[in-house]
C-alpha positions as CSV (number, residue, x, y, z in Angstrom):
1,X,-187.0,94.1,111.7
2,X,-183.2,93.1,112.7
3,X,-184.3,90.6,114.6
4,X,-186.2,89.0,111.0
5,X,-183.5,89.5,108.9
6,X,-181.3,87.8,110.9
7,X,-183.7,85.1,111.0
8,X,-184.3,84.7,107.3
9,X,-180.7,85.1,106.5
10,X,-180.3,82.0,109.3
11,X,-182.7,79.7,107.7
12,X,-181.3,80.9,104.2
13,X,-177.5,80.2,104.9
14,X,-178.6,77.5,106.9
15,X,-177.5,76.1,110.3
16,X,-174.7,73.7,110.9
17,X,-176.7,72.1,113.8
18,X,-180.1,71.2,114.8
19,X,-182.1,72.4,117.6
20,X,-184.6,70.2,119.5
21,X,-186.3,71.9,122.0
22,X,-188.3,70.4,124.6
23,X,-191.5,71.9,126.4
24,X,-193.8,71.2,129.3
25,X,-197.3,70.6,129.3
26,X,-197.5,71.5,133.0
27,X,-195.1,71.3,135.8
28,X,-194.2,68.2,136.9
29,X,-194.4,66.3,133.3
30,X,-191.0,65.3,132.5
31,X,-189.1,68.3,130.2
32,X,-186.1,67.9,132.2
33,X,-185.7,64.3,132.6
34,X,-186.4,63.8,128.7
35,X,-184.0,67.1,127.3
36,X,-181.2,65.7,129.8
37,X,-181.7,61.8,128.6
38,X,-182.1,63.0,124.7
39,X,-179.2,64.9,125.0
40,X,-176.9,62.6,126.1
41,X,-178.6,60.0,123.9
42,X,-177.3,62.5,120.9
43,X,-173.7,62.6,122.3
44,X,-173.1,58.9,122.7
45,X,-174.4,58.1,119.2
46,X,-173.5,61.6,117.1
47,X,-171.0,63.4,119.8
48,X,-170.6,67.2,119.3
49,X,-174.0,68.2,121.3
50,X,-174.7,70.2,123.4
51,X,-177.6,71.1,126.0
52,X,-178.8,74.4,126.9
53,X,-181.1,75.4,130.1
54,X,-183.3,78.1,129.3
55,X,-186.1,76.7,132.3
56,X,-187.3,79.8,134.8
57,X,-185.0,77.6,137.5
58,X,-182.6,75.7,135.9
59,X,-182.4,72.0,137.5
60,X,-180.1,69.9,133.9
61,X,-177.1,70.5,136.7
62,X,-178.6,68.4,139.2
63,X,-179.5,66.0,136.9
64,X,-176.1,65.7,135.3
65,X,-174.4,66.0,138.8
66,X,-172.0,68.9,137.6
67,X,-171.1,72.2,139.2
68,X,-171.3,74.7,136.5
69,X,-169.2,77.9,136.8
70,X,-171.0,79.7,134.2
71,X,-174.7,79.9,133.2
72,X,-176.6,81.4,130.1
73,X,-176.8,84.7,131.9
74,X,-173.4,84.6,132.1
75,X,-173.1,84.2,128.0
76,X,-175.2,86.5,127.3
77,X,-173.8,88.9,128.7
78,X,-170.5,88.9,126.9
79,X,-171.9,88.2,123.4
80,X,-170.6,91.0,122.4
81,X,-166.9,89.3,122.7
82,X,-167.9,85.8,122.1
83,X,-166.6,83.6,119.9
84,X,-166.2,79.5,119.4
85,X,-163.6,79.3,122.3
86,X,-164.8,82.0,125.0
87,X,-168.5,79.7,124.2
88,X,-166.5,76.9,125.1
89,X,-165.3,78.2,128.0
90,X,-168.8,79.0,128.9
91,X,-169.9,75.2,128.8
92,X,-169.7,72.5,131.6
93,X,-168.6,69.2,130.5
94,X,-170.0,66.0,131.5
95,X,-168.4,62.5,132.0
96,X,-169.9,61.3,128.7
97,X,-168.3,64.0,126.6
98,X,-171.9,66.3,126.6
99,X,-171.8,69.9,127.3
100,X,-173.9,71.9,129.4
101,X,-174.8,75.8,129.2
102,X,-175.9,75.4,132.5
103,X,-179.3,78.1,133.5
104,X,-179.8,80.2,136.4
105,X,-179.9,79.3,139.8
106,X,-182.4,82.0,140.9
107,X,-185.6,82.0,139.4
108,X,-185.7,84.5,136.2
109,X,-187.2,84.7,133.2
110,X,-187.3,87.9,130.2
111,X,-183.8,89.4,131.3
112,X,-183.0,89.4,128.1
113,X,-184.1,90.2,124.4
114,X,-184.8,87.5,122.1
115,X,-181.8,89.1,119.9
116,X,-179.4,88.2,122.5
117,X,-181.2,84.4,122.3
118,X,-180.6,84.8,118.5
119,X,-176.9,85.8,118.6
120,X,-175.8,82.9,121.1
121,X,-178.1,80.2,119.1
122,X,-176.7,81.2,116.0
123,X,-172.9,80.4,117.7
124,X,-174.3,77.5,119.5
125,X,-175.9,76.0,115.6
126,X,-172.3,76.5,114.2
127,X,-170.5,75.0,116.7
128,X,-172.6,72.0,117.8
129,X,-174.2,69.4,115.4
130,X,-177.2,68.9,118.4
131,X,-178.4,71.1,120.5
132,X,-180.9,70.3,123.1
133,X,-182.7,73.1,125.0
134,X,-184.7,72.2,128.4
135,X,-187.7,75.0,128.0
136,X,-188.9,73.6,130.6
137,X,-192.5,75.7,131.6
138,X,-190.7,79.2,130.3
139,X,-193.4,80.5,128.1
140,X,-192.0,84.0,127.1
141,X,-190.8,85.7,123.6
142,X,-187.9,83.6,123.9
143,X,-189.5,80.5,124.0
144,X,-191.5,80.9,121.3
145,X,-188.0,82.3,119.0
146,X,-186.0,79.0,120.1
147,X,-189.5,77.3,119.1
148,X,-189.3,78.8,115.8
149,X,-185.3,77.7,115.0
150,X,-186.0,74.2,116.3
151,X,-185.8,71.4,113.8
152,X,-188.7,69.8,116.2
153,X,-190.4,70.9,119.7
154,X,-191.1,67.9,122.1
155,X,-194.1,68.9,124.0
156,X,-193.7,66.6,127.3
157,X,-197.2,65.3,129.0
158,X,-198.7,62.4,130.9
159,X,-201.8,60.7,129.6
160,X,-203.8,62.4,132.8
161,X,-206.9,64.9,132.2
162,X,-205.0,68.3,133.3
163,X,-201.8,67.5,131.5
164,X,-203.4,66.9,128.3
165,X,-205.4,69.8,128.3
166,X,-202.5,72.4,129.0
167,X,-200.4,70.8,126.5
168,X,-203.5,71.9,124.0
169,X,-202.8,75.5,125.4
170,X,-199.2,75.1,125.1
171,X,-199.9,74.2,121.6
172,X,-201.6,76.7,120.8
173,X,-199.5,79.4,122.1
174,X,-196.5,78.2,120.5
175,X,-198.6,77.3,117.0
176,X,-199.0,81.2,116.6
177,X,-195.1,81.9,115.7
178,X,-194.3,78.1,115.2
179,X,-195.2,75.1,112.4
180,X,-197.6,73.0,114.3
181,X,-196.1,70.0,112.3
182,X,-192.9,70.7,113.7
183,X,-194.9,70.3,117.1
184,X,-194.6,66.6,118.4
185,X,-196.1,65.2,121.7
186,X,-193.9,63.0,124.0
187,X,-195.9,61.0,126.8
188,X,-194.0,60.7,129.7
189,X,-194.9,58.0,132.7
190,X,-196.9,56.4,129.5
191,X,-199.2,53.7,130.7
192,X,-202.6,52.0,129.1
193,X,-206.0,53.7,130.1
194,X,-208.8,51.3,129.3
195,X,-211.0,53.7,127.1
196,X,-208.4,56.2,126.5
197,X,-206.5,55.6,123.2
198,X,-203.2,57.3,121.8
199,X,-205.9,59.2,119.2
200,X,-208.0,60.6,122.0
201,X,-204.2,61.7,123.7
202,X,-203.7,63.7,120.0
203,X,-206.9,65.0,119.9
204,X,-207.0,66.6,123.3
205,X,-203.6,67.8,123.0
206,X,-203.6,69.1,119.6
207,X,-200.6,67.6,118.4
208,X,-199.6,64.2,117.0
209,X,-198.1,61.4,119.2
210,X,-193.9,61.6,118.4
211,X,-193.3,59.3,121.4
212,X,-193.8,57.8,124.4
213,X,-191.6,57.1,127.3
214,X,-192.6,54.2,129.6
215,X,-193.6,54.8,133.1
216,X,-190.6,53.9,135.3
217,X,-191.0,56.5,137.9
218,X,-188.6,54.8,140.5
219,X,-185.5,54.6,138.4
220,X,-185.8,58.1,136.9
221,X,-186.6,59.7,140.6
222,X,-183.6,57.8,141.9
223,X,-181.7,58.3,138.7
224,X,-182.2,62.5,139.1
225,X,-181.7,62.3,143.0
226,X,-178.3,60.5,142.7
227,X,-177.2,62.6,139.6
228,X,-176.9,59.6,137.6
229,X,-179.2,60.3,134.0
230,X,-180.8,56.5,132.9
231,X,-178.7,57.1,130.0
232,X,-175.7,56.4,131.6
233,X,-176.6,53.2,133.6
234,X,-176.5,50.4,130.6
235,X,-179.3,49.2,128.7
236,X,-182.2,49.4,130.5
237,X,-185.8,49.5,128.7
238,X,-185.5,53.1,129.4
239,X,-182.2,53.6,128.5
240,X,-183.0,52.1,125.1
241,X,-186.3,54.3,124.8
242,X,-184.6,57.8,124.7
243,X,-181.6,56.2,122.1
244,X,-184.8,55.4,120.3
245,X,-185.8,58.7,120.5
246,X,-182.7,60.7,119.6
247,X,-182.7,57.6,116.4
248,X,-186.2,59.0,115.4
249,X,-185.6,62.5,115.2
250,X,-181.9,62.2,113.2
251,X,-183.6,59.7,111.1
252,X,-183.3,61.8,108.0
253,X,-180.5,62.9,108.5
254,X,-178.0,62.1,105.6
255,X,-175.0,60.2,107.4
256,X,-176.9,58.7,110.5
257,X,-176.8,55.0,110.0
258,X,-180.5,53.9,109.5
259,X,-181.3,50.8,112.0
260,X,-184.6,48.8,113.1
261,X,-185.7,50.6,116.4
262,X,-189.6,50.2,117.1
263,X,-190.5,49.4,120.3
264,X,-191.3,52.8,121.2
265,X,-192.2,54.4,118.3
266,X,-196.0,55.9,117.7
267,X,-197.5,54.0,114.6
């Protein structure tokens, strides 16, 4: 009941900041690689964002090439004294101005309640304009709660039979706390597949095409092996896919300037 109050009384005084939380299908698909890429798309075009790692093993450090000294376990943990500059102090900053609540580097998941989750987010929401949380394949009460405050859930899958049909499951389990409008598919590795159309990809997944990021699978493996996110190496087609992306979902947002950006964009 605390836990719903503090919910409503969230959506009612409404949040400073926006949440986009992004999901896998399966293992494998891509959460990482896109929540990392979107973030830092955010930053360089908005600033103030911030990315959080709630994934069983956290791996946005790796990415990112940073050695956090804190974690989310970490934060949680003294919510009972936080405030704006002790969650500050929490974060690990990137060259690019992003910052990182870093997750755990032993595998966990359901440590902690999902009031804990809705104390930190609720700091997080008023100090951040973006935040970006890597899910990653945690499927858990919290999960489903960050599901719930995000302004949209990126459910990450590749165009290939079992992906496709776990992303329907993942739907589903997430479409029984959370708006399945607010649910939106991103195809990672996206390539053509004679017979298979983008409407056969939403119909077997249960959720309607938001994006699609083109399969480049050598410069994102060597991008995540050297540390170096796509983001920050100029504008490659990929580089220019996730700005894209972060364009699309701040689109209606009141003082983001509105410019021609299509080349990726579902139709």
């Amino acid at each position: 009941m605390r836990l719903t109050a503090a919910q409503r009384r969230t959506q009612k005084e409404g949040p400073k900041g926006k949440v986009f939380s992004v999901v896998n299908a399966k293992g494998g698909s891509g959460a990482t690689t896109v929540a990392v890429n979107l973030a830092l798309a955010l930053q360089a075009a908005h600033g103030h964002t911030a990315l959080v790692d709630l994934a069983p093993l956290g791996h946005t450090a790796l990415h990112l090439n940073v050695k956090p000294s804190f974690n989310v376990a970490d934060a949680i943990r003294n919510l009972h004294r936080m405030d704006s500059s002790l969650l500050e102090s929490f974060m690990t900053r990137h060259g690019g101005g992003l910052q990182l609540l870093a997750g755990t580097n032993i595998p966990a998941v359901g440590e902690h309640s999902t009031a804990e989750f809705m104390k930190l987010f609720e700091m997080m929401v008023a100090h951040y304009r973006y935040v970006v949380v890597d899910a990653s394949t945690r499927f858990d009460a919290a999960t489903r709660l960050i599901a719930n405050l995000s302004e949209k859930v990126l459910l990450v899958a590749c165009t290939d039979v079992a992906s496709l049909w776990s992303a329907a499951r993942v739907q589903q389990y997430l479409g029984e706390s959370v708006n399945r409008e607010r649910v939106g598919l991103v195809l990672n590795r996206f390539r053509k597949v004679p017979g298979f159309s983008e409407a056969d990809a939403e119909s077997a997944a249960g959720a309607k095409l938001l994006w699609r990021v083109p399969n480049q699978y050598f410069a994102i493996s060597t991008a995540i092996d050297r540390g170096t996110p796509v983001m920050a190496q100029g504008h490659s087609e990929i580089a220019r896919c996730f700005a894209g992306l972060a364009q699309e979902l701040t689109s209606n947002d009141i003082d983001v300037k509105r410019t021609a950006w299509s080349l990726f964009k579902s139709v």
